[in-house]
N, C-alpha and C positions, 0 to 999 in steps of 0.2 A: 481133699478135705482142707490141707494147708491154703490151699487157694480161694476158698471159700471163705474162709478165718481169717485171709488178709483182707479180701474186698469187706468182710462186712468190718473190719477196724478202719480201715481207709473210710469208710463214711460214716463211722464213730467220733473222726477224730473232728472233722471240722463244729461237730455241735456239741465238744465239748468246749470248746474254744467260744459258741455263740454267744454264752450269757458274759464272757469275759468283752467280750466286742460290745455288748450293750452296756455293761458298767462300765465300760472305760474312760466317755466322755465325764459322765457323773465323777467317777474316782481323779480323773487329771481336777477337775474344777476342785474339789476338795480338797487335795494337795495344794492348788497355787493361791488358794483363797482364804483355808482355813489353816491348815498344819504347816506352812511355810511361814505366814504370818505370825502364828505362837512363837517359832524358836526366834522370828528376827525382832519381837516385841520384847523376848525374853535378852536377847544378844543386847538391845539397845540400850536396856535397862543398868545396865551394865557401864553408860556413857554419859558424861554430858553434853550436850548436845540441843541445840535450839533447831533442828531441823533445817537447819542453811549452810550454817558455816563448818568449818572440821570438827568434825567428833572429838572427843576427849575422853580417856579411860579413866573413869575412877574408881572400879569395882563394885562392892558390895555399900558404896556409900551413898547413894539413891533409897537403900531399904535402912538404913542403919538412920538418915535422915526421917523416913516415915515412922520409926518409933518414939519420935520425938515431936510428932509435927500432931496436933491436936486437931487439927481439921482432920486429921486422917483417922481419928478414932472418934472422932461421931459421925463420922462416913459410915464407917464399920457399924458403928452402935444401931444406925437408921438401917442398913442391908439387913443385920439381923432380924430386926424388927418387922420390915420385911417379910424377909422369908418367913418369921412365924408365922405372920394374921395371913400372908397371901397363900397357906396350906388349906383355911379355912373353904379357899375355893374348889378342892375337891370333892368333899364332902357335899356341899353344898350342889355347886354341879351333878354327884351322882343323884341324891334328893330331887331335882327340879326333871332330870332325864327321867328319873321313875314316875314320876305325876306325868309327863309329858308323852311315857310309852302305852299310855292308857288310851283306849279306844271311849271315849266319850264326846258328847256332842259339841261343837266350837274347838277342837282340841287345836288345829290349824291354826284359829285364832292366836291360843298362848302359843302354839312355838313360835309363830312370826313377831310375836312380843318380844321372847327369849332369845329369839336372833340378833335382832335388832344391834345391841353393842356389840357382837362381834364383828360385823358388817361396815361399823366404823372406826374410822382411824383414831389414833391414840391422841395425837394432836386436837381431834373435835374432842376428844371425852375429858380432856384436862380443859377445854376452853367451857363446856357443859357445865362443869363442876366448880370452875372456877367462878362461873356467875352464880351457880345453885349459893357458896360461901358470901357472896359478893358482902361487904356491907352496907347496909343501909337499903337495898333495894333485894337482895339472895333470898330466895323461899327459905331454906334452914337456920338464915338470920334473921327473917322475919317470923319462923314459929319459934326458934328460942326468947325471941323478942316479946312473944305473944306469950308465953305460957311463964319465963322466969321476971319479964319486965325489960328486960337486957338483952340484947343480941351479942354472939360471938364472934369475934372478927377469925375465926379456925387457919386460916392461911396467915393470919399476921400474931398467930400464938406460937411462940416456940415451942410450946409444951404441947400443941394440939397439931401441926402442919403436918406432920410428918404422916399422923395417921390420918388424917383430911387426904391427903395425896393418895394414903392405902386403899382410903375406901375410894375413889376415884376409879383405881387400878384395878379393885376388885371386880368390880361391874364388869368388864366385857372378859375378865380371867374367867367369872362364871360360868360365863355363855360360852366360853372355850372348851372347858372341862364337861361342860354339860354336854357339846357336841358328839366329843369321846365316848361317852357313856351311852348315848345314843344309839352311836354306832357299835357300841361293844353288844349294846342289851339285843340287837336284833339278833346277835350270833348265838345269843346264849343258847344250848339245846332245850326245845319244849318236851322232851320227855324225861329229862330228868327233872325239870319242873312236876310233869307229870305225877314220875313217882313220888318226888317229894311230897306231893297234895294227899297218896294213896297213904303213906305212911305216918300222916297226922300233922307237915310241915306245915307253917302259915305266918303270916308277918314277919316278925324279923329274924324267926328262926329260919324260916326260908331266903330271906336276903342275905344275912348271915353267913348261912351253911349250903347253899344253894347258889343264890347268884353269884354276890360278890365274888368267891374263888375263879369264877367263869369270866370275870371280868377283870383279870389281875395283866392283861396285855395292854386295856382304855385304859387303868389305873396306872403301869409303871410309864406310858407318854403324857397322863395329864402331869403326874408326879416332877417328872421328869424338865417337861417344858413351863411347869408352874414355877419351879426353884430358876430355871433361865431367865423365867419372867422378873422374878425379886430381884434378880443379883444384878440384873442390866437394866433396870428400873432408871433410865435418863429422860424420855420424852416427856412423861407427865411433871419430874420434877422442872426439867429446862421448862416446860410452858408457864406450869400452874406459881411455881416459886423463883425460879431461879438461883436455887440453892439456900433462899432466905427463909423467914428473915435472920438475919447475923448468919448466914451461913448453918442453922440451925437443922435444915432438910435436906441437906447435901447428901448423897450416897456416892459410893465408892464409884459408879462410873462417872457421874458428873462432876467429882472432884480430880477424876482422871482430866475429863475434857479442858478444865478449870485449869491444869497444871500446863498441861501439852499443847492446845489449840486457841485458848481465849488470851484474849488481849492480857489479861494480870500472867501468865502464863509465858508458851512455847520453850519450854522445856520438857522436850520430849525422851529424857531418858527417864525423869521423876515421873511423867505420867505414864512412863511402861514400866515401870515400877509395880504403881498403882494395879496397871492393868494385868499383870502377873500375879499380884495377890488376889484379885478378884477373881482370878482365872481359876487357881488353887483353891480358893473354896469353892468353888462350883465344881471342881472336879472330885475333891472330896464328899461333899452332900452327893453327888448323883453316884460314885464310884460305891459309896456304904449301901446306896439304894439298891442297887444293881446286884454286889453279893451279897445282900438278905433276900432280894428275890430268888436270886438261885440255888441260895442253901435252902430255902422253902418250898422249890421247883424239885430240887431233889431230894428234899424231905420226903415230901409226898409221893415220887415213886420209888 
């Protein structure tokens, strides 16, 4: 019997070991790329330092500087902004995947529509958008043109850039969140649709109290990767503004890049500064996300 009970652990043991053999590669990249980087971003922040010559210790005066430094808080002020209108793409996303999981004629058609900007790069959708503002010749500047007499130059508004660049960004976060949903609604069970139909469910009591809950796993990755999207929001400003005008659309990573790598800059302890405070809200917005989803995970059972 003993002898039996060891051969069969002796070939227990190597497949428990199997799935650690297949994460391993993935886990080392994550260590040397992501989580190693944080504390040495965080250590540097801590330096003065132009990335050439000797470091210099100054402590906590890299951050004690950013409260005083006003570029640094309409960085902040534009992140928030941000991340509120680009939540708007979940919703929105779940909405177009529901039309979209409908079996009617041409349906092919619209999703190769609703593809379409996620398929392209961030760089084409700020260069898109920036002609769509253009003035003088921009379709949006030529129907404002048409309809108030006046055209708006939105990129050279300081009051308007910021969210010209949102909605730029919105467009293909859609078509992202839309994909999710997509993919969630095929999982959903058809028989508890089913019964819901028997029990008098229909429209948005059904969506409500029926889908959505079934799709709270698409929801916590669009959620999730939507708020990464706001907070690291650079390409579209780098193309479309370049933090202008007056520095008026800058967000907290392109005031990073601004500090640490461009020419007015290389100072790279003040922009891992930067990049430490950006780090900390993004970890707070998704860490809050994460336990209300599990107090409501566990709620319910």
């Amino acid at each position: 019997m003993s002898a039996s009970t060891d051969s069969l652990n002796s070939r227990r043991r190597p497949r428990a070991f199997a799935p650690w053999l297949f994460l391993a590669p993935g886990m080392a990249m994550f260590l040397v790329y992501v989580i190693i980087p944080i504390f040495q971003s965080l250590w540097v922040s801590f330096y003065d330092w132009d990335g050439l010559s000797d470091a210099k210790w100054i402590g906590i005066a890299n951050y004690l500087e950013l409260l005083d430094d006003d570029a640094f808080y309409t960085s902040l002020k534009n992140n928030i902004i941000w991340l509120v209108l680009y939540m708007l793409s979940v919703p929105a996303g779940l909405m177009i995947a529901l039309f979209l999981n409908q079996t009617v004629r041409g349906i092919r058609i619209y999703k190769s529509l609703f593809f379409f900007p996620f398929v392209i790069s961030q760089v084409v959708v700020g260069l898109i958008f920036s002609w769509f503002y253009a003035p003088g010749f921009g379709l949006l500047y030529k129907l404002i043109e048409l309809v108030t007499g006046q055209g708006v130059a939105i990129l050279a508004d300081e009051n308007l850039v910021t969210y010209g660049i949102i909605a730029a960004g919105l467009w293909p976060q859609i078509a992202y969140c839309m994909i999710l949903y997509l993919t969630g609604l095929n999982a959903v069970a058809s028989d508890q649709i089913e019964a819901a139909r028997l029990d008098g469910a229909k429209g948005w009591r059904m969506l409500w109290y029926v889908v959505i809950p079934q799709l709270r796993p698409a929801t916590f990755i669009a959620i999730v990767v939507t708020v990464i999207g706001a907070l690291r929001s650079f390409d579209l400003v780098s193309i479309m503004t370049s933090g202008g005008p007056f520095g008026s659309s800058r967000v907290l990573s392109y005031f990073m890049y601004e500090q640490a790598l461009s020419e007015y800059g290389y100072r790279m302890g003040y922009g891992a500064a930067i990049a430490v405070v950006l780090f900390a809200i993004m970890i707070i917005f998704i860490s809050g996300f994460i336990w209300k989803m599990w107090r409501d995970e566990k709620g319910v059972r």
